[in-house]
C-alpha positions in Angstrom: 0.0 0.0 0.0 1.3 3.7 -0.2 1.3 5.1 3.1 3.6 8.1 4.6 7.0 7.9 3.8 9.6 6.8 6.0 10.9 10.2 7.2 14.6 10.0 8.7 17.6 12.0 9.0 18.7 12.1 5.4 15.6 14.0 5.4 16.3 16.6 7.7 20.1 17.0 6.0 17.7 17.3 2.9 15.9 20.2 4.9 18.7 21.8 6.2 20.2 21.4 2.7 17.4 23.4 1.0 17.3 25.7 3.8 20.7 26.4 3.8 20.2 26.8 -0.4 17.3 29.1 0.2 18.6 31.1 2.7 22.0 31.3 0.4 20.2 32.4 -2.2 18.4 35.1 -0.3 21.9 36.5 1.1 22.6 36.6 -2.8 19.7 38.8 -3.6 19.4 40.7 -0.6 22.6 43.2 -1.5 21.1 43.6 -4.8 18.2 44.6 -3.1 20.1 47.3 -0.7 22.5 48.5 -2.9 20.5 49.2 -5.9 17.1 50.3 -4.2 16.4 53.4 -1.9 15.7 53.2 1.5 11.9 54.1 0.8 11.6 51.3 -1.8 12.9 48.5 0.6 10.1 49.8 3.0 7.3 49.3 0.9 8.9 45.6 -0.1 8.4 44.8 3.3 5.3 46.5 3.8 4.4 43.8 0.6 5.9 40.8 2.4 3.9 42.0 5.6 0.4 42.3 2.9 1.8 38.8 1.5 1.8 36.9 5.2 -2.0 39.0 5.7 -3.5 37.2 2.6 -2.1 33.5 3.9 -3.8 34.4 6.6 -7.4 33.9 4.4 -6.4 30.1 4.5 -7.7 29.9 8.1 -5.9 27.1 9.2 -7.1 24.6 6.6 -3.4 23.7 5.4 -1.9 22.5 8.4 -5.7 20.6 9.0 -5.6 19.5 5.9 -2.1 18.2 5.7 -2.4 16.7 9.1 -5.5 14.6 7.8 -4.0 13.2 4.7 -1.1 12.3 7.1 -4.0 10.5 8.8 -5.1 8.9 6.2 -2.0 7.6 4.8 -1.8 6.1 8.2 -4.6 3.8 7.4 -7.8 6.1 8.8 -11.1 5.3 8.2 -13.0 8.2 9.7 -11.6 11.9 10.3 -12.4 13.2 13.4 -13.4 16.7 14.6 -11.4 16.0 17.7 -8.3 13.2 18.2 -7.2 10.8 16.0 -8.9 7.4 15.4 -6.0 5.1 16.0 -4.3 2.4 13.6 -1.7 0.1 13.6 1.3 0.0 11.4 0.1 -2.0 8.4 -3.2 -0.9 8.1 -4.2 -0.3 4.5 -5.3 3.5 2.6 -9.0 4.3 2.3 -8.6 5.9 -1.2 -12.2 6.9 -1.4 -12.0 8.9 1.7 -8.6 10.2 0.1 -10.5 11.5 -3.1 -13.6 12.7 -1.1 -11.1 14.9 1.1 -8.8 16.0 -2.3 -12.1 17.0 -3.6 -13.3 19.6 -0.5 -9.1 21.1 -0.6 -9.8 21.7 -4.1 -13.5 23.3 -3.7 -12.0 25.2 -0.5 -9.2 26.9 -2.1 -11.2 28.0 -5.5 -13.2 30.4 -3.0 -10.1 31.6 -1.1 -8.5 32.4 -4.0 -11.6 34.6 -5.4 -12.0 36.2 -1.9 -8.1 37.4 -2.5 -8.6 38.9 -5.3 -12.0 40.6 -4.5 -10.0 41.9 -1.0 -6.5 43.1 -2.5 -8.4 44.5 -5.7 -10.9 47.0 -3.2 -9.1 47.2 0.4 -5.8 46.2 -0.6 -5.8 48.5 -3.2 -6.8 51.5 -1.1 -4.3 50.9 1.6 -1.8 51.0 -0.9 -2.7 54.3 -2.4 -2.2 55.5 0.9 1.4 54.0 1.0 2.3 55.6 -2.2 1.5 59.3 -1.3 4.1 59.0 0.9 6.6 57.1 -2.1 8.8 59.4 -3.5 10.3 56.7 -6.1 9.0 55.1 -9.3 5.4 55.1 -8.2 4.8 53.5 -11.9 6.8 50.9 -11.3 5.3 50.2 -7.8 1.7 50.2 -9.4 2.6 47.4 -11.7 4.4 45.5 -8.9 1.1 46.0 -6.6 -1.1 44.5 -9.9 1.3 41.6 -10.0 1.5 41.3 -6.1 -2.5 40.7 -6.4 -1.8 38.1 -9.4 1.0 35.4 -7.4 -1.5 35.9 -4.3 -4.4 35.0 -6.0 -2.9 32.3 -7.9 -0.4 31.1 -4.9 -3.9 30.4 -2.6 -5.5 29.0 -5.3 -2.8 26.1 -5.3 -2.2 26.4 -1.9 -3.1 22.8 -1.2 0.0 21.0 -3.0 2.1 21.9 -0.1 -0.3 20.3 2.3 -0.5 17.4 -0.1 3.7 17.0 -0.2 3.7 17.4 3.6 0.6 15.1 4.4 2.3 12.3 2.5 5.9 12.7 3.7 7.2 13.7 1.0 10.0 15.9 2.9 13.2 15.2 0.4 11.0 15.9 -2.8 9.7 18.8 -1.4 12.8 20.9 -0.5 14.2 19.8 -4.0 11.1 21.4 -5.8 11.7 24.7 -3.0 15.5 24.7 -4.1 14.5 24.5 -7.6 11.7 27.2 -7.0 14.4 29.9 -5.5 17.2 29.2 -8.0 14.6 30.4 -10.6 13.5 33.2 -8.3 17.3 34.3 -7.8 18.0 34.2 -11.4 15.1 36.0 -12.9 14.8 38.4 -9.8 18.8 39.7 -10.3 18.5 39.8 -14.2 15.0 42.3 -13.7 17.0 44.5 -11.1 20.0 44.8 -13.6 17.4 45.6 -16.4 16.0 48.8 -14.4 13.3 46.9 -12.9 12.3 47.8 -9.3 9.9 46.3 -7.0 8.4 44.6 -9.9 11.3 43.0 -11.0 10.6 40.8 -7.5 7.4 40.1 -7.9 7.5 38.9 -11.3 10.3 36.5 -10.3 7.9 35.7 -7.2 5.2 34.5 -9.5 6.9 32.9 -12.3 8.9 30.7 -9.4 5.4 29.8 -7.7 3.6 28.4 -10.9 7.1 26.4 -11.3 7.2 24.7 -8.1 2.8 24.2 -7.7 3.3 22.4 -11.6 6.4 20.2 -10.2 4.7 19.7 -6.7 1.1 18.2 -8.4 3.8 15.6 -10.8 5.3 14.5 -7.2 2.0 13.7 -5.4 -0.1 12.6 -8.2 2.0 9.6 -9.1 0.5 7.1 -12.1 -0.1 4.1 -9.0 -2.0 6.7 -7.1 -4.1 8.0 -10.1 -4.9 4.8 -10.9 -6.1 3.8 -7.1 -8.1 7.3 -7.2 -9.7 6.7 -10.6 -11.5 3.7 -9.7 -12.8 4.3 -6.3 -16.0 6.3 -4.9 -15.3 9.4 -3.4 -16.4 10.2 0.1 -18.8 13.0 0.8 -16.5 16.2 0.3 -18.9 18.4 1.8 -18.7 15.9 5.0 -15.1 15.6 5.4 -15.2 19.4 5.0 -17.5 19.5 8.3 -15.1 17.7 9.6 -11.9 19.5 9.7 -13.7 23.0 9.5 -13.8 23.1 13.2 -10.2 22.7 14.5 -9.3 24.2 11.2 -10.8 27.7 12.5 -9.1 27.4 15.9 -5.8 27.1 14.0 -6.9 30.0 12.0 -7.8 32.2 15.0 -4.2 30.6 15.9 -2.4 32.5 12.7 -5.0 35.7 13.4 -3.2 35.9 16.4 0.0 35.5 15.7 -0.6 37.7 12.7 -1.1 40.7 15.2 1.7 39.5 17.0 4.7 39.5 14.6 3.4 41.0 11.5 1.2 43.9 12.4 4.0 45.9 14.1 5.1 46.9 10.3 1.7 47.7 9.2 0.7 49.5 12.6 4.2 51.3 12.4 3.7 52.6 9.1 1.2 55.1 10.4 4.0 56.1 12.8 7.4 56.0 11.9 9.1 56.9 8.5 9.7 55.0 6.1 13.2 54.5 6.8 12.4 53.4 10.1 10.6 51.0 8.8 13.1 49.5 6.3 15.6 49.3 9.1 13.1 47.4 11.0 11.8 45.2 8.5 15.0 44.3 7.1 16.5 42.7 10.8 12.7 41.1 10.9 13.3 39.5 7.6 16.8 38.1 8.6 15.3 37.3 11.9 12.7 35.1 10.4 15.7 33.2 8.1 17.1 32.7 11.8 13.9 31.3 12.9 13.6 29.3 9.7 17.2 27.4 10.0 15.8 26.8 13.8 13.0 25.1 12.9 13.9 23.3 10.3 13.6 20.0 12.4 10.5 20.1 13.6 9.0 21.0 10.3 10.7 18.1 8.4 9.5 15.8 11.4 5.8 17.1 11.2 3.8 13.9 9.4 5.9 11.9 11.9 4.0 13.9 14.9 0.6 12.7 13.0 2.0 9.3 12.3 3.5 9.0 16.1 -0.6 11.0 17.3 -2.7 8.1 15.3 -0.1 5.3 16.7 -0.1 6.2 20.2 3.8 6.0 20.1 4.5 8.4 23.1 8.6 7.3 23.5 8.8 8.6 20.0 6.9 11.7 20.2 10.0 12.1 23.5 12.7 11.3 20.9 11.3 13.9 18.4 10.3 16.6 21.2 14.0 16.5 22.3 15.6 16.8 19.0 13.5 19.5 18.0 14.0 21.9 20.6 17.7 21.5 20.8 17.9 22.3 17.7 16.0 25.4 17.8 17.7 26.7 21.2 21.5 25.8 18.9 20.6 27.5 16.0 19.5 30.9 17.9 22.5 30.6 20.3 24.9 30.4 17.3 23.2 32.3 14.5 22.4 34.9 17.3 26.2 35.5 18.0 27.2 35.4 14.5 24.8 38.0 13.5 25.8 40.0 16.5 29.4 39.8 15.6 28.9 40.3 11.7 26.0 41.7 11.0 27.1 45.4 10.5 30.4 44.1 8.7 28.3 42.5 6.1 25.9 45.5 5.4 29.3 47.6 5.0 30.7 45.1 2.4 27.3 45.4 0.4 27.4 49.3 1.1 23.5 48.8 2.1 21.5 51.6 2.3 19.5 50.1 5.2 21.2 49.2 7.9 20.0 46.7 11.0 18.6 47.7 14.2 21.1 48.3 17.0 22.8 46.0 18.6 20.4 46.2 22.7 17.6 46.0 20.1 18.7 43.3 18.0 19.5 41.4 21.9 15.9 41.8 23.0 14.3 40.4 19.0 16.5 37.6 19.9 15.2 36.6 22.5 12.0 37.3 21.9 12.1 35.4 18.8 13.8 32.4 20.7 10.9 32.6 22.9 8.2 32.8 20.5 9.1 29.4 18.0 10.0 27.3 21.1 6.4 27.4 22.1 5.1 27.5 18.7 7.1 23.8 18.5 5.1 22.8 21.4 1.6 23.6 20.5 2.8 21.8 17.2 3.0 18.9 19.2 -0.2 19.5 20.5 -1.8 20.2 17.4 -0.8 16.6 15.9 -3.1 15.3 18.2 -6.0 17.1 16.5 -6.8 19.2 19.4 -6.1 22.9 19.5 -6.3 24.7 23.5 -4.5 27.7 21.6 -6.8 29.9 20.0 -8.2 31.8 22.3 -4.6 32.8 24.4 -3.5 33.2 20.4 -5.7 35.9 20.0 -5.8 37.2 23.3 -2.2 38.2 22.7 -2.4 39.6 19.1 -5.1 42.0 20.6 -2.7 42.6 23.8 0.3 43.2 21.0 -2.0 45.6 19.0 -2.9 47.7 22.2 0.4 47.9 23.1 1.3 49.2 20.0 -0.8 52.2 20.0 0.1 53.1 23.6 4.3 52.5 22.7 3.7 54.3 19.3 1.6 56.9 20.4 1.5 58.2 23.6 4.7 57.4 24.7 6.6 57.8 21.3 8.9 54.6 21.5 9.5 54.4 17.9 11.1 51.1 17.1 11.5 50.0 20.7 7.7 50.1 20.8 7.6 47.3 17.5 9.9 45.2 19.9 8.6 45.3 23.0 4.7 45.0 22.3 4.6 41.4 21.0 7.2 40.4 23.5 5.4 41.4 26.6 2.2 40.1 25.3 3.9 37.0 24.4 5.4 36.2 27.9 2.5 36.7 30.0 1.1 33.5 29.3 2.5 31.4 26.1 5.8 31.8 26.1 5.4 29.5 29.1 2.0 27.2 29.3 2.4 25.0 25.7 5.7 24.3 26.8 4.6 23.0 30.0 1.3 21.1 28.5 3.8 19.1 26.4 6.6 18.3 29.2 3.6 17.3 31.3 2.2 15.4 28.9 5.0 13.2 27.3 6.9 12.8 31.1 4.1 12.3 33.1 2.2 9.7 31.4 
């Protein structure tokens, strides 16, 4: 039978591979980026990655529930449930008509997201920008054809947004990261050749969306193998409409989840911008943007081990679920510690080599994002853990602390005029009140004391 692939440590060197080739390539790009674009022109590119994270937000949790369930169901699942997993053994064989049924309600799903993008980022979107742009004293041509094509790789990037839940749900960690690595090369390429050309912010998009449609076209090839076509062609599908009752539940929480943690590390740009300049904004956004390659080299780990947490979940395995707890947050705490020191150390020789116009935030500031950031992904790892169980106790504090980080904001923004120390601080205090410390302790409790 197919079930999820054997996931192992060649494929986390493959992750840290294509992390480490991603990341690479990003270093590559990134001078081009500072050296031949204004300090202003960064700022709105982040203020795009910022609008980018907004519109994943739309997916409402229905990638990791989806990915999660055809982990399930690999696993030999004959009914999803809206809460816990129904458990299997080892050699238990696939239900391919529930696998059709629930291929079926991802592909309904994300047709309607994908409108909703467009129909959001075409009236709303489009108005916040012209905002932006008043205050744009560049190529504001230039940045209305990169906002038109910003609105196209959205729309079509949701609209295909359920291959990567497909790749991850069936294990398929080593083919993935090669499809990623393929994706940025292309990305690199085109996105340096537009710069040199005279292209500005749309010379990044355009290499944004030409890379997406690559990797979605190799991704479907990967998953939709000719044994599996063949198993799916001659069986009856499942009610998709009932499977999609199914995982819309815990699917919401997890998108409450994301709302939260949207206000809590991406709306500090988007609040700021009403505040600070716009080179304040670059110089913030850039040491976000390197801080979130940080966190992505940290995590690396866990994410390659996730269909393993479902696997581990609908087998009861707990010793294993230890094992993988272990490995992962090691890992996280030894990336930070070392990446942290080498950025500390070279971060503002590196900027001087590339004669950026931006440069990073100081180095007390940089300290405390550390941290903070440190804090934030360990228990993120932990509610993952809890989240492979199909239940989800996060939401609420999740939101409870995006509104707490966007309250703070106003008060360190406004009233007491903290500039950039008020972006830091906000989600970090909201943050350690209560998660930074309680899904960390769930886990422990759970996999030690049982």
């Amino acid at each position: 039978m197919e079930g999820v692939e054997h996931i192992g440590h060649k494929d986390v060197v493959w992750s840290y591979t294509a992390t480490a080739f991603m990341i690479g390539a990003g270093v590559i790009l990134l001078p081009f980026i500072l050296h031949k674009m204004p300090q202003e022109t960064v700022g709105i590119w982040n203020i795009f990655q910022t609008i980018t994270a907004l519109v994943l937000l739309l997916d409402f949790g229905f990638r990791p529930s989806f990915a999660r369930n055809i982990s399930y169901i690999f696993s030999g699942v004959r009914v999803l449930l809206k809460d816990g997993v129904e458990q299997t053994s080892a050699d238990t064989s696939v239900d391919y008509g529930l696998l059709s049924g629930t291929l079926i309600a991802m592909q309904r799903f994300y047709r309607w997201m994908a409108l909703a993008v467009f129909l959001l980022l075409g009236t709303i979107g489009s108005a916040y920008f012209y905002y932006i742009v008043q205050k744009y004293s560049g190529d504001r041509e230039d940045a209305l054809v990169a906002w038109v094509l910003l609105i196209a790789i959205n729309c079509y990037n949701l609209y295909t947004f359920y291959y990567e839940a497909l790749l991850l749900g069936k294990g398929y960690v080593k083919r993935s990261q090669q499809i990623n690595m393929l994706g940025q090369a292309i990305y690199l390429g085109l996105a340096i050749a537009l710069i040199y050309a005279g292209y500005g912010l749309s010379a990044i998009v355009s290499a944004q969306l030409v890379a997406t449609i690559i990797r979605r076209v190799a991704a479907k090839r990967v998953f939709y193998t000719p044994a599996l076509r063949e198993q799916l062609h001659h069986v009856e599908p499942h009610d998709s409409r009932q499977i999609l009752r199914t995982i819309t539940p815990n699917a919401v929480k997890i998108g409450l989840t994301q709302v939260g943690g949207f206000m809590v590390n991406k709306s500090a740009l988007l609040i700021g911008s009403a505040f600070l300049t716009l080179e304040q904004i670059a110089c913030y956004g850039i040491t976000v943007q390197v801080m979130d390659i940080l966190a992505r080299c940290a995590t690396v780990v866990y994410q390659t081990f996730t269909p393993r947490l479902a696997q581990c979940r609908a087998e009861n395995d707990i010793p294993l679920l230890r094992h993988y707890y272990l490995e992962c947050t090691s890992a996280l705490v030894a990336v930070y510690v070392v990446g942290g020191v080498a950025w500390l150390g070279l971060g503002d020789w590196a900027l001087d080599v590339i004669r950026s116009q931006t440069r990073f935030v100081p180095a007390t500031m940089l300290c405390v994002m550390l941290v903070i950031s440190l804090l934030e992904h360990n228990h993120a790892v932990s509610a993952g853990f809890i989240m492979a169980d199909n239940k989800i106790p996060f939401f609420i504090p999740s939101l409870a602390s995006g509104a707490a980080t966007v309250l703070l904001l106003w008060i360190f923004l406004g009233p007491l005029h903290w500039g950039i120390w008020g972006l830091i601080l906000a989600p970090g205090f909201a943050q350690l009140a209560y998660q930074n410390w309680k899904w960390p302790s769930v886990v422990i409790n759970e996999l030690w004391r049982r």
